[in-house]
N, C-alpha and C positions, 0 to 999 in steps of 0.2 A: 332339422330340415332347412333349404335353403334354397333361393332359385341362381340357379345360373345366367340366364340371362335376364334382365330386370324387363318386364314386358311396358310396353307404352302406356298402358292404362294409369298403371305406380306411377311415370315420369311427368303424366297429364296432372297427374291431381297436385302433383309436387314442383311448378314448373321454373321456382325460382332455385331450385338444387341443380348443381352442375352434373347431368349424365354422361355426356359423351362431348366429346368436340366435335368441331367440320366433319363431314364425311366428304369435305371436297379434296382437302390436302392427304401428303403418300406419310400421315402419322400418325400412329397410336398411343396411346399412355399409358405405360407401368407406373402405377402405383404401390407402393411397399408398407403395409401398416403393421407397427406395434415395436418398432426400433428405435433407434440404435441399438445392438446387442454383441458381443467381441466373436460371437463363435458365427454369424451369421450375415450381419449389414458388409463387415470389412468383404467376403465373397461377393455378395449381390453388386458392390460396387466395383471391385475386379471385374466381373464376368460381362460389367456394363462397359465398363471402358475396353475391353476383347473387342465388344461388337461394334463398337462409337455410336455408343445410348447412351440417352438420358431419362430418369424417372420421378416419379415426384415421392417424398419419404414422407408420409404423415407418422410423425413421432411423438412417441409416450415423452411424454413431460419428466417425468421419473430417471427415465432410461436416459435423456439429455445429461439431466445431472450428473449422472453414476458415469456416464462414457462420450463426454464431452469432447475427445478427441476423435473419435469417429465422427461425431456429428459436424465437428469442424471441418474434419476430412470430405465429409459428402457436399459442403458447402462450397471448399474450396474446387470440385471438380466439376464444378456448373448444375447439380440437380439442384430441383424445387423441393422445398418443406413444407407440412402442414402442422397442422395444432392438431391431435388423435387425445387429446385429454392430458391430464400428468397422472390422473391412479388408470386411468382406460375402466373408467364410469360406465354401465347400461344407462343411458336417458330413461328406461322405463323401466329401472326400479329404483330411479335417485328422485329425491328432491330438490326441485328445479334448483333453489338457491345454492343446495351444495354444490350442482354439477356444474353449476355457471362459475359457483369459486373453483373447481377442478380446470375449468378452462382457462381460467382467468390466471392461474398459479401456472400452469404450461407456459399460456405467454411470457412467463417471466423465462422461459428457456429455449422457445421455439421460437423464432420475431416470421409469421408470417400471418397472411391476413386468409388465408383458405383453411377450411374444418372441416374435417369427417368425424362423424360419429362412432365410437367404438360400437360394432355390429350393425351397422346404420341405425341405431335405434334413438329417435329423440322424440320428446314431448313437444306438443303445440308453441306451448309454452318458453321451453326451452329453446326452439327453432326459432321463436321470433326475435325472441333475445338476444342471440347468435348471431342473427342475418345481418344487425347492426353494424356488426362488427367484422363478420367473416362472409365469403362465399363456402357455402356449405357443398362439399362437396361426394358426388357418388361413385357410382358405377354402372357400365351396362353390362360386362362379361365377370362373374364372380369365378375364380377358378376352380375354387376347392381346394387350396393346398393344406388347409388346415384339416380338410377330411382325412381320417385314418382309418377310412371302411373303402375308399378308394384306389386303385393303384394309378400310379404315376401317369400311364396312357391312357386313362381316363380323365385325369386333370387336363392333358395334356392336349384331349380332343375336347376337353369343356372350352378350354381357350381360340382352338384354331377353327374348331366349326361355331363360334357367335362373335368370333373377328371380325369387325370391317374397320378401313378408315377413320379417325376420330371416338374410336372407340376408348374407354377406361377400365384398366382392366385391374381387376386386385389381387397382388400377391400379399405374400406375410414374409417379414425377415423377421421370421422369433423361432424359437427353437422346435417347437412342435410340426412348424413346415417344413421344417431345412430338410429334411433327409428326401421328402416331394419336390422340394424348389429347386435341388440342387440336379436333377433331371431333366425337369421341366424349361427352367428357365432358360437354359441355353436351345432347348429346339425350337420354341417359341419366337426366339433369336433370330434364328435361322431360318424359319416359316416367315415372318414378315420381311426378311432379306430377298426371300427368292418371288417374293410378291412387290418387289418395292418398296416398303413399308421400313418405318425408324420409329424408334419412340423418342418421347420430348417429354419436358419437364413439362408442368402446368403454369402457366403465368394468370396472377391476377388480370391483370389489363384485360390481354387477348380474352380473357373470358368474360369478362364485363362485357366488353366490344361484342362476344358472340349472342350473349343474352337481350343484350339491348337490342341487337339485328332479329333476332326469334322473337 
């Protein structure tokens, strides 16, 4: 089970995690977790430059190593990167020190200062240790593309009916999504084109600047 839209209650009690940006400016943010992977990330980044997007890629630590040339590639084309772990850890079945050495071994292959949790799941503990170091980041429109009990236009109206402005939305470049993403992704595209809407990377800065204003 899983919510699609993340309700304000969750965002209240957690309020130094980044949910969503502005809802004042015409942008969204695709986010991509659990890549780089060769049957998969190489499309998501085609299909982005088609539309002139950009997204933020929180990447497996692991998967850096193994396909370092896609992750170079995504570098080179202006999107943002996060730290998604190097094994992609639950925080709530690890022990805190391991999963802090799991992030801590990513950084040797991801150099960004923003974290998501693999399943958003993190300990008290583990989150503060983190916060140190990274802007821990979320979401507010979860899509579902990882669902296999779902079909494609249903992921497809998870995304475009809890859309707005400044929104974060998560997809997956791993393989279990692709055959949803590869539907999804481009109408999506095309839904925030005919509304004005563009996605953007995530930048530290600008989100520090938006935290410290809230």
């Amino acid at each position: 089970m899983y919510i699609i839209k993340t309700p304000k209650v969750i965002r209240k009690l957690f309020p130094n995690y980044l949910w969503n940006k502005s809802r004042k400016k015409p942008y969204v943010y695709f986010t991509f977790d659990d890549g780089p992977i060769p049957k998969v990330t190489p499309w998501v980044l085609d299909t982005l430059k088609s539309y002139d997007m950009h997204g933020t890629f929180f990447c497996v630590g692991d998967n850096v190593r193994k396909h370092s040339k896609i992750y170079n590639r995504l570098i080179a084309e202006g999107h943002s990167v996060g730290n998604h772990s190097y094994s992609h850890k639950s925080g709530w079945g690890s022990d805190v020190e391991k999963y802090l050495d799991d992030v801590e071994l990513c950084s040797s292959f991801v150099q960004s200062d923003l974290y998501r949790p693999p399943y958003g799941r993190l300990k008290p503990l583990q989150a503060e240790a983190i916060r140190h170091q990274y802007q821990i980041v979320m979401w507010d429109v979860l899509s579902g593309d990882f669902d296999q009990n779902i079909t494609a236009e249903q992921c497809y109206q998870n995304v475009i009916q809890n859309l707005k402005p400044g929104s974060i939305i998560v997809f997956h470049d791993n393989i279990k999504s692709f055959v949803t993403l590869k539907e999804v992704l481009p109408r999506v595209m095309e839904y925030c084109q005919s509304r004005g809407l563009s996605s953007k990377g995530i930048k530290y800065n600008s989100v520090k600047k938006e935290l410290e204003i809230a």
